[in-house]
C-alpha positions in Angstrom: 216.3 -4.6 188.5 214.1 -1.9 190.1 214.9 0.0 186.9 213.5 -2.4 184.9 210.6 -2.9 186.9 209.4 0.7 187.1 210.0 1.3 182.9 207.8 -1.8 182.9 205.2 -0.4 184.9 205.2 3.1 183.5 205.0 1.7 180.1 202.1 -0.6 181.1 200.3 2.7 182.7 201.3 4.6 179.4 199.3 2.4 177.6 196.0 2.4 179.5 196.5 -0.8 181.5 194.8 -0.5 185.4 196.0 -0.9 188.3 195.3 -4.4 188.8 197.0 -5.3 185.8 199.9 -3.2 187.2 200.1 -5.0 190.1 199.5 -8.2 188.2 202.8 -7.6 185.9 204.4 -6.9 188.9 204.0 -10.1 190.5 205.0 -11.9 187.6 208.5 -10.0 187.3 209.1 -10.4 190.9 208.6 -13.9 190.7 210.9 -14.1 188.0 208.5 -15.6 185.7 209.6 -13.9 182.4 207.2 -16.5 180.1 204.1 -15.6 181.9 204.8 -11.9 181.9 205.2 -12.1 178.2 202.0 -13.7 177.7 200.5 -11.6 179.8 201.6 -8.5 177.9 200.3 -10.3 175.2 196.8 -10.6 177.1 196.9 -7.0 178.1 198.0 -6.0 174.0 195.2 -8.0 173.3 192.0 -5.7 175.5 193.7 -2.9 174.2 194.0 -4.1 170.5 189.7 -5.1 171.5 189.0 -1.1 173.2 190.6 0.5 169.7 188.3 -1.7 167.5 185.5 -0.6 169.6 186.4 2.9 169.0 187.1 2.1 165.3 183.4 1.1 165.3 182.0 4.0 166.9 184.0 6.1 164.4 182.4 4.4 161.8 179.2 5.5 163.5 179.4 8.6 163.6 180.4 8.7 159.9 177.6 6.6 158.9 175.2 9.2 160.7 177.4 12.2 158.7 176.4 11.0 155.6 173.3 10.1 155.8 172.2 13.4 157.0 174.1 15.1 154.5 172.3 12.7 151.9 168.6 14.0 153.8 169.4 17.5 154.9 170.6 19.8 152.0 173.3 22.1 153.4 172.6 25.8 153.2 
């Protein structure tokens, strides 16, 4: 069980979750509520699914600004 507990938590760390969602998992297995851990796995999947759009859009940023100063500015 302790096993289980600490992949669980490494996992969540592996994935960027913070500490307060660490010790918010860990309540939930300890209390033995394995429906509200899911969803909140779920919850957590969901911030991160919302930080790598944000990235995504940065990215396209950047790429935006790439070509239009390749359009502006001839290389040399």
């Amino acid at each position: 069980m302790k096993e289980q507990l600490e992949t669980i938590l490494t996992n969540l760390s592996d994935a960027g979750c913070t500490d307060g969602e660490l010790q918010k998992a860990e309540q939930l297995y300890e209390a033995g509520d394995t429906g509200a851990l899911i969803r909140y796995f779920r919850k957590c999947r969901c911030s991160r699914m919302e930080e790598l759009h944000e990235s995504q859009r940065r990215v396209d940023r950047l790429d935006y600004l790439i070509r239009l100063t390749e359009k502006a500015i001839p290389q040399q």
